[in-house]
N, C-alpha and C positions, 0 to 999 in steps of 0.2 A: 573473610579477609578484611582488615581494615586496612587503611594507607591514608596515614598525617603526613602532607607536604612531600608527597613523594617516596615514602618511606613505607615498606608495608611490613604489617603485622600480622601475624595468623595466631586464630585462637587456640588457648591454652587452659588444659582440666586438671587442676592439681590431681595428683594420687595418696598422697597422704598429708590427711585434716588438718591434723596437729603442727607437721612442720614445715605445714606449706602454706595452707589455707589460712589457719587462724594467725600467724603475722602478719601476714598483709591487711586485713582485715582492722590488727590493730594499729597500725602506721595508718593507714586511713580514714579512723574512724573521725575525726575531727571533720572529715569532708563528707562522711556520711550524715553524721548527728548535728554539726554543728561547730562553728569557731569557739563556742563557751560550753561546750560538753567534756563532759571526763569520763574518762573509761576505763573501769576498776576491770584488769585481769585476772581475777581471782577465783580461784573455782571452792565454791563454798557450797555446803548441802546444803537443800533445802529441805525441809523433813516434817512430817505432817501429823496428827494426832495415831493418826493410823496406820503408822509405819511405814507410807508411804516416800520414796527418797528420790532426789534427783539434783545434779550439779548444773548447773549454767556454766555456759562458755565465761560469762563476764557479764558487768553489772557499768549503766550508764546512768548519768545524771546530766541532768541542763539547767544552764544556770544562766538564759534567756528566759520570761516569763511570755505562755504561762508555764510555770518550772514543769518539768516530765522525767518521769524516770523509767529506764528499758531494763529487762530480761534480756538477757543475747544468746542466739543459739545460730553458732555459728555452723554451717549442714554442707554436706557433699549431695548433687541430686541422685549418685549414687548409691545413698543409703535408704534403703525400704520407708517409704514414704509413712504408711499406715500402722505398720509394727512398729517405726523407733521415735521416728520425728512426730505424730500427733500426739502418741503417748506419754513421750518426754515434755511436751509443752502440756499437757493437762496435768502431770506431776506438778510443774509449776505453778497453774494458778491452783490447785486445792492447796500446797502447802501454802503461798503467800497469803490467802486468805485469813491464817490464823496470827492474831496479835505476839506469839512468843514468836514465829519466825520473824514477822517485817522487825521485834526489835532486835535480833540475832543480826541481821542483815545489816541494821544502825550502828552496831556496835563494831561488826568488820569493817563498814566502809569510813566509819568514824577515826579508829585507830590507823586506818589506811593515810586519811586527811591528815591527821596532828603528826605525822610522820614527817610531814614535807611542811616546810615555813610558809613557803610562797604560796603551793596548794592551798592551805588554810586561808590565808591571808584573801587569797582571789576570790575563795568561797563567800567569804565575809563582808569581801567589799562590794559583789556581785548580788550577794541576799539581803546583806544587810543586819545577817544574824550571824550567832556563832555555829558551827559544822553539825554538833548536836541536835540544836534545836530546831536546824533547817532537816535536818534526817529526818528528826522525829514526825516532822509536819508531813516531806516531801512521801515519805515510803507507809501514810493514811492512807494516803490514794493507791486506787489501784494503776499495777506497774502497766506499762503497753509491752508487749511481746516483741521484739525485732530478728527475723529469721529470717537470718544472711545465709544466702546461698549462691551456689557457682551459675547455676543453670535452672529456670523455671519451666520444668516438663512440664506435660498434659497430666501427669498424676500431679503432681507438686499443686496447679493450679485446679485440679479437682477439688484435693485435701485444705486449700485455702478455705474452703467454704466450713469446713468443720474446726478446723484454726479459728475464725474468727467467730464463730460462736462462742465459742471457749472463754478469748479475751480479746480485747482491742489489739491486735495483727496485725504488724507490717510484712510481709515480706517484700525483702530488695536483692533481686539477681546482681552479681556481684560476678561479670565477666573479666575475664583475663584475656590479654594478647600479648604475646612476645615477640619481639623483633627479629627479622628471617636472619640479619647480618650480625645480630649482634639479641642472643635470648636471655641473656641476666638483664638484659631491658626492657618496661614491664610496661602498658599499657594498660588502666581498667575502664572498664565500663559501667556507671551505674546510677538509678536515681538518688542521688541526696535523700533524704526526713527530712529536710527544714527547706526555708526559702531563702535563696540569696538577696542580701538587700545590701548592693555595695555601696549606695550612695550614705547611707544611714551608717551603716558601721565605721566607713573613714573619716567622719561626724566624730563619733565616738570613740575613735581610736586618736584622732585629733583630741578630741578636749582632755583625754585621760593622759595625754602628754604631757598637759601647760603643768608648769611650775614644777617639773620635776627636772633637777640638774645633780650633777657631781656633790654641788655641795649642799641641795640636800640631805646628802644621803653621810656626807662627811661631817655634818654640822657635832654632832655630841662625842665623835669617835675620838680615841686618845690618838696622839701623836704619834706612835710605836707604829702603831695600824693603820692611821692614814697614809705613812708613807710608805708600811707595804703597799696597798693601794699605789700609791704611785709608780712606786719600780715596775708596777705589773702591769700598770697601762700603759709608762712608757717602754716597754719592752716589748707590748704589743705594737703597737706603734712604729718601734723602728723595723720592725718584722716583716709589718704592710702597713705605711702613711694611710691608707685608704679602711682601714679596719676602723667599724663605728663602735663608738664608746654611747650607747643607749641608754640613759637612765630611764628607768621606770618606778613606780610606784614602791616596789618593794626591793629592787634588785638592779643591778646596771649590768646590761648586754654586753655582749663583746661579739661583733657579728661582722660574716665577709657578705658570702650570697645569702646564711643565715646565723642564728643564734650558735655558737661554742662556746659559748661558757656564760654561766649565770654569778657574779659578784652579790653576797649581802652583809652588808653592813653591819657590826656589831659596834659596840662601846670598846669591849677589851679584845675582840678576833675581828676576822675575816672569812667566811666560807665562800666557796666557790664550787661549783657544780660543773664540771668538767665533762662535755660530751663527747666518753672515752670509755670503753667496757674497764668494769672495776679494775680486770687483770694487766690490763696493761696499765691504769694507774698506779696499780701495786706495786708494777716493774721498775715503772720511773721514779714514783715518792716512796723516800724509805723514812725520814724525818718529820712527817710530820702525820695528822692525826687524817686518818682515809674514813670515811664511811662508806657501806655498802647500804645501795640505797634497794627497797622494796622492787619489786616489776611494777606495781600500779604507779607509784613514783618514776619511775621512767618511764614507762607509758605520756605519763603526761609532760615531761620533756622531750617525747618525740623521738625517744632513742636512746643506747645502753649511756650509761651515765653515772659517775661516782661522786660525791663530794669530800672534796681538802678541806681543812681545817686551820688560818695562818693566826699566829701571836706577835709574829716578830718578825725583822727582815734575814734571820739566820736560815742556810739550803735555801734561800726564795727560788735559786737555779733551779732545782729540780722542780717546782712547781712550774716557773716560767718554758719547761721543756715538753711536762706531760700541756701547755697551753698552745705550742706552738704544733706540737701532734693533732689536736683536736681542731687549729685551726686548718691541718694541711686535708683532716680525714670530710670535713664541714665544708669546707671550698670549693 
């Protein structure tokens, strides 16, 4: 039993992996790895000289020094300790050892990056290098292992010991509680990988502010496009007077309690990144140009999510609608 503020919760065992366990997993993994961690959902072989093969749940990088990159295997304590889970993690490190997989592995997470502007761009500004050349360096090193699980048995914490023989081994229990009055409301329980250092990061989250404004970002843009821009902030605006207009480094927010929608700046368009499953963008925009964006790309916006494409102030309506959705779904 837990109980926050009067309120109690009792714990809860997913029963299936895939469409219970491993979401949650990735909506938290920011709070598990890290404020500057990314987390590639992608299940990609890993595959060894020796015919050896095996999938990873997902693939994490950090872009905190000293930079680290994780294996993820996301596990039910359910599942046979010593038959599935030691020997899925030893598949791992014999394939990663060999040079042809870690650059297999640079080249998915690479293509992954150049997909998304703003992903790249964070990489860049955070390494200091291009996406490439940081892969190339980061995935030299050997990866650390992160085996997220529901529950840490007496077998689990036996098999630890042969885990980390293997490879540098976190494992983090990864409880769940649901609320007695109300179970689509989810509590978890877990240790972080990293160390919280708040005073330090609103430091850093401060100076990565200065000097970035509207006109910034409007400075080189043509006319056409600056003043979509405008119909579309102020249409936010008269929506909710209290909706913050965030400029940041690559992109201007549009935020209530959080982020709905990401604006970036072109010379001849406008894209926006709308925190709205593709298909209900698809329902609202019929005019203008949708992208469907990758899972590791939304992954790293926190949630399903589609990008618009604007030229002109022609249909802006149906963009300003799929914006007013996203801020009522984000609120």
């Amino acid at each position: 039993m837990l109980v926050i503020d009067g309120i109690r919760y009792r714990m809860w065992t997913p029963k299936d992996e895939e469409k219970e366990f491993h979401p949650m997993i990735k909506e938290h993994s920011r709070e598990i790895f890290g404020e500057d961690s990314v987390y590639f959902d992608i299940k990609h072989k890993l595959s060894s000289k020796s015919g050896i093969a095996a999938i990873p749940d997902a693939y994490v990088i950090t872009l905190s020094k000293p930079y680290e990159w994780y294996i993820v295997e996301n596990e039910l304590a359910s599942h046979p300790v010593y038959s599935h889970i030691v020997p899925q993690i030893s598949k791992f490190v014999d394939a990663i050892e060999e040079l042809e997989t870690q650059r297999d592995i640079r080249d998915v997470l690479d293509k992954e990056i150049n997909e998304d502007i703003v992903l790249k761009a964070f990489i860049e500004k955070k390494t200091g290098q291009d996406s490439y050349r940081f892969l190339t360096e980061l995935l030299s090193k050997p990866p650390r292992i992160a085996l997220i699980i529901d529950e840490i048995t007496p077998e689990v914490e036996k098999a630890s010991k042969s885990l980390k023989k293997l490879a540098d081994t976190e494992i983090i229990e990864f409880q769940t509680f649901v609320r007695e009055d109300a179970p689509n409301v989810h509590a978890h329980l877990f240790e972080p990988l990293y160390v919280v250092e708040k005073v330090s990061k609103s430091k850093k989250e401060e100076e990565a502010e200065k000097g970035y404004t509207e006109s910034y970002h409007l400075k080189d843009v043509e006319k056409d496009v600056a003043a979509v821009y405008e119909k579309t902030k102020n249409a936010m605006l008269q929506l909710d007077s209290s909706i913050k207009i965030n400029p940041q480094k690559y992109y201007i927010s549009l935020r209530k309690s959080k982020n709905f929608a990401y604006i970036m700046m072109r010379r001849r368009k406008m894209h926006i990144i709308v925190m709205l499953p593709y298909e209900v963008g698809n329902s609202l925009i019929k005019k203008h140009k949708l992208t469907q964006l990758s899972q590791g790309i939304q992954d790293f916006y926190n949630g399903k999510c589609f990008q618009v494409t604007l030229e002109n102030e022609g249909n802006l309506e149906e963009v300003i609608k799929a914006l007013e959705e996203a801020y009522k779904q984000q609120g």
